[in-house]
C-alpha positions in Angstrom: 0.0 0.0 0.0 1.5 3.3 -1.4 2.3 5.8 2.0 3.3 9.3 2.1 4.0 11.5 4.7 1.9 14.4 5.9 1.8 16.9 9.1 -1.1 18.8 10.2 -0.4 22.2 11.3 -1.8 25.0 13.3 -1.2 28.2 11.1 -1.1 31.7 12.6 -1.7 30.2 16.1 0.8 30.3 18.9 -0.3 27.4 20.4 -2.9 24.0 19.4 -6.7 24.7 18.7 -6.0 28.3 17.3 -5.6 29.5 14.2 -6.8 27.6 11.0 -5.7 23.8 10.2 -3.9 22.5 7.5 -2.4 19.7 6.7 1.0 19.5 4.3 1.7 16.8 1.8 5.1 16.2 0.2 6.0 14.8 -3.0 8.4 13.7 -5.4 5.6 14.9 -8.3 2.5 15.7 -8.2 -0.5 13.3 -8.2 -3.3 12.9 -10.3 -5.5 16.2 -9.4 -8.6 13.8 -9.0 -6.3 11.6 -6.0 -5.1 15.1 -4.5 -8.7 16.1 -4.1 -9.8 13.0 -2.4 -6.8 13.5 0.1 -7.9 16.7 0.9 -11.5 15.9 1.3 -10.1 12.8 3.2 -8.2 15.2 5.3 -11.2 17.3 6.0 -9.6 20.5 7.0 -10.1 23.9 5.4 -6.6 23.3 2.7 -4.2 20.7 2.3 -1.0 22.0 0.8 0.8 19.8 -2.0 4.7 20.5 -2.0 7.2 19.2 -4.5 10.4 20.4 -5.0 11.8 22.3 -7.7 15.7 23.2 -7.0 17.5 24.8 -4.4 15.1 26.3 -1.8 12.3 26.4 -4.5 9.2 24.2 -3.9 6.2 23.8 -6.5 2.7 24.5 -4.5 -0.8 23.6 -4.7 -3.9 23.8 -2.2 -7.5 21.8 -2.3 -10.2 22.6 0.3 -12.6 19.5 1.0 -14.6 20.8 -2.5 -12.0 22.5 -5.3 -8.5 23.2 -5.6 -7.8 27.3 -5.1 -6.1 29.4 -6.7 -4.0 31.4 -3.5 -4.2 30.3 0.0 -2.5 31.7 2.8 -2.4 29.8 5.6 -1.3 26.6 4.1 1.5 28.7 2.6 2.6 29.3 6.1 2.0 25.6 7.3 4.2 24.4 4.0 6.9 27.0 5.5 6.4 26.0 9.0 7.0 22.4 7.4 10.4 23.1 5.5 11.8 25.2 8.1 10.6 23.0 10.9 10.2 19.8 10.1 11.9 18.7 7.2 15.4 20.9 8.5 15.2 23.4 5.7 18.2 26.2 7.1 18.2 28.4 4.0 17.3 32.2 4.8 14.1 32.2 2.2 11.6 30.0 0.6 10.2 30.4 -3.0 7.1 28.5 -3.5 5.9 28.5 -7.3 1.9 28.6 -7.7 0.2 28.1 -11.1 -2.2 31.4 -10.5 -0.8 33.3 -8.3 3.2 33.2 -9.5 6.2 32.7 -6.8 5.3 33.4 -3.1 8.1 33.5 -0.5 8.8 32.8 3.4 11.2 33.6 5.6 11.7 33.4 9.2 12.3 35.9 11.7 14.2 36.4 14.9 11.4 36.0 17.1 10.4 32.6 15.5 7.3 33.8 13.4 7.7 33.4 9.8 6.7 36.1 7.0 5.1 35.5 3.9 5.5 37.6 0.8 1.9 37.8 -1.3 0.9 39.7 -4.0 -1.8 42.5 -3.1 -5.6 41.8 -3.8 -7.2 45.4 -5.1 -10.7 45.9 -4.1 -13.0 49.0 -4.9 -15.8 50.2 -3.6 -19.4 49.2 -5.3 -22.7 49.8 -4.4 -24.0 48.1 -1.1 -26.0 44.7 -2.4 -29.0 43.8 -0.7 -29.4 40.4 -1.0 -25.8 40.5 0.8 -26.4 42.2 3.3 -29.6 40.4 3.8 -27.6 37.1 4.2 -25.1 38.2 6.4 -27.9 39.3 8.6 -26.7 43.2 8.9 -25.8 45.8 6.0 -22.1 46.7 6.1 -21.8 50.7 5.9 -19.5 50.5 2.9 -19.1 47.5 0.5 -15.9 46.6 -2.0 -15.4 43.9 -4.9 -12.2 42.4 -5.5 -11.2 38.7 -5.8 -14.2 38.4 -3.4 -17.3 40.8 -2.2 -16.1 42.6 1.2 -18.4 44.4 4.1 -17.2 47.1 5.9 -19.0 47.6 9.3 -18.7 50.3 12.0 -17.5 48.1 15.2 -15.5 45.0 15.8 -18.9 43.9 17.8 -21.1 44.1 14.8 -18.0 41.2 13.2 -18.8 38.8 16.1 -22.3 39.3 16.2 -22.9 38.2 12.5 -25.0 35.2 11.8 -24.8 35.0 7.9 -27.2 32.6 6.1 -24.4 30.2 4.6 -26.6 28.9 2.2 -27.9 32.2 0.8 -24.2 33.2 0.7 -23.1 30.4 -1.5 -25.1 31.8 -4.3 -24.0 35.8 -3.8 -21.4 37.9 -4.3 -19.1 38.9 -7.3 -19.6 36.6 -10.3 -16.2 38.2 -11.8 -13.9 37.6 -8.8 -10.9 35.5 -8.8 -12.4 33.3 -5.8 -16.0 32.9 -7.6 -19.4 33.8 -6.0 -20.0 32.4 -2.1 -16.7 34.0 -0.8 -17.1 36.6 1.5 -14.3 38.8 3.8 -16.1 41.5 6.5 -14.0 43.5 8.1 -14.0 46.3 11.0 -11.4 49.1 11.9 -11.1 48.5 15.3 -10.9 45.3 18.1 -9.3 44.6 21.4 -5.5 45.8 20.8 -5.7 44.9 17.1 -6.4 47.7 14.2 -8.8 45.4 12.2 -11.1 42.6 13.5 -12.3 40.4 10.3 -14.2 37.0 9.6 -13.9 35.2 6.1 -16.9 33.3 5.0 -16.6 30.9 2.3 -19.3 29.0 1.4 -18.6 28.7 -2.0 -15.2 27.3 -2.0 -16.6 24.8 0.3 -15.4 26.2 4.1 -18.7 27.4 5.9 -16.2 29.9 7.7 -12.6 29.7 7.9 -10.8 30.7 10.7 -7.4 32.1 9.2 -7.2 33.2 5.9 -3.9 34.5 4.5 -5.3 35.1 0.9 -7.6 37.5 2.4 -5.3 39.7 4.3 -3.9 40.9 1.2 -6.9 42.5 0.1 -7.1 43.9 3.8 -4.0 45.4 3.7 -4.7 47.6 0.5 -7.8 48.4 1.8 -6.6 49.2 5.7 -4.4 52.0 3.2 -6.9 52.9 1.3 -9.3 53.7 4.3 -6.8 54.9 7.3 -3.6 56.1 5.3 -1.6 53.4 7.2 0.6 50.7 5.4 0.9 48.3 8.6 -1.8 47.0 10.5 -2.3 44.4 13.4 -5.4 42.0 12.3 -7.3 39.5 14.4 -9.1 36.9 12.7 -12.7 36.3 14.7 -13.5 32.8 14.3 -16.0 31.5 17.2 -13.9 29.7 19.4 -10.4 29.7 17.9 -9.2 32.8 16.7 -6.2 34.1 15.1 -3.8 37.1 14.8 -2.1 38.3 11.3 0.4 41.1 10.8 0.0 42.8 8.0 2.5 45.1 5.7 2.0 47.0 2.4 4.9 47.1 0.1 4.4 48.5 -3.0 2.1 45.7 -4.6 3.4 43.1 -2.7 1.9 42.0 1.4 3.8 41.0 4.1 1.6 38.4 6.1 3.4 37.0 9.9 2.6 34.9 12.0 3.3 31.8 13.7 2.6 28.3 13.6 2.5 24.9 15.8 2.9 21.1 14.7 -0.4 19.5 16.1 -0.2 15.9 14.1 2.9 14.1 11.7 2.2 10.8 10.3 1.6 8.8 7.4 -1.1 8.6 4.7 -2.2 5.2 3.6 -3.0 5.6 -0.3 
């Protein structure tokens, strides 16, 4: 029986049960992309990130939720560095993952043990307030934006937790012509307990109800924390019921800086 090895990770958690899970998968080549989807529904948590390698330092990269594969995906880009650096005794000073849609992302790791990512920035602008939206997510944001994906803006970090969206509804709505596709939403306040933005990410559509960390997302924050306050860094926190997680955000140019750290929770081996 064919085996390979895998680790499930905490990403932008300090310790187990926060942040979002992911589990990493490396390979010589990639599999089939029918086989890699039934791992990660197998796996069951919100990506599973296929590595291969690709020269010195350089790693290929892929991620599948439960439901599709996705075209840029944070926190399993952390967990695959977490991985390398961690794991698999990777001591080189960067990372370079190559993506198929979303070209080479890099890590790096920093003197107080957190490791920064290096995205491209998702532009969002403003759009007319949609109804049926805000009728799903049970409250109308006060502003509204459409980028990769349909974002609310609302007046407290209080009106974030308190949101109740109708996931269902949801997996219908939003922006037809984003890169994520309709059912993926980000809401976002400027303010939170120490933090300058408190956000949740729903994603119906891409098969995660609600996702507790979402790297991909932060870089349409960032522009957008710029766009709104003037300021090009911002601490983020991440307002999943029950887990939680913080992200450190940093515009540069047209590129995001995303840290945070990570935490091994499970190694082992998959049984093909």
């Amino acid at each position: 029986m064919p085996t390979l090895p895998f680790a499930q990770i905490d990403a932008f958690a300090s310790q187990t049960f926060e942040g979002n899970q992911a589990c990493v998968m490396p390979l010589d080549a990639f599999l089939a992309d029918r086989v890699m989807q039934k791992i990660a529904a197998e796996n069951n948590v919100a990506e599973t990130a296929f590595i291969v390698p690709n020269g010195d330092g350089v790693w290929k990269l892929r991620w599948f939720t439960p439901a599709v594969e996705v075209p840029l995906c944070g926190h399993a880009t952390l967990a695959a560095g977490h991985y390398l650096y961690d794991l698999a005794g990777y001591a080189g000073d960067q990372i370079t993952f190559q993506t198929v849609q979303s070209g080479e992302l890099f890590v790096s790791r920093l003197d107080d043990g957190r490791l920064e990512m290096d995205f491209p920035v998702q532009e969002a602008a403003e759009v007319a307030i949609d109804a049926d939206v805000s009728d799903a997510l049970g409250k109308a944001p006060v502003k509204a934006f459409a980028g990769p994906c349909y974002v609310g803006l609302y007046e407290s970090a209080e009106d974030i937790r308190a949101l109740e969206p109708d996931l269902e509804r949801l997996k219908t709505l939003g922006t037809s012509d984003g890169k994520w596709g309709r059912g993926n939403f980000g809401v976002l306040a400027l303010d939170g307990d120490d933090v300058d933005v408190t956000s949740r990410f729903f994603a119906p559509g891409s098969g995660i109800p609600e996702d507790p960390a979402t790297g991909s997302w932060h870089c349409m924050v960032a522009p957008l924390v710029k766009m709104l306050t003037g300021k090009s860094a911002a601490k983020c926190y991440q307002a999943y019921p029950g887990r939680g997680a913080f992200v450190d955000v940093e515009l540069v140019g047209d590129r995001v800086k995303l840290r945070g750290h990570s935490v091994t929770v499970i190694e082992g081996t998959f049984r093909l």
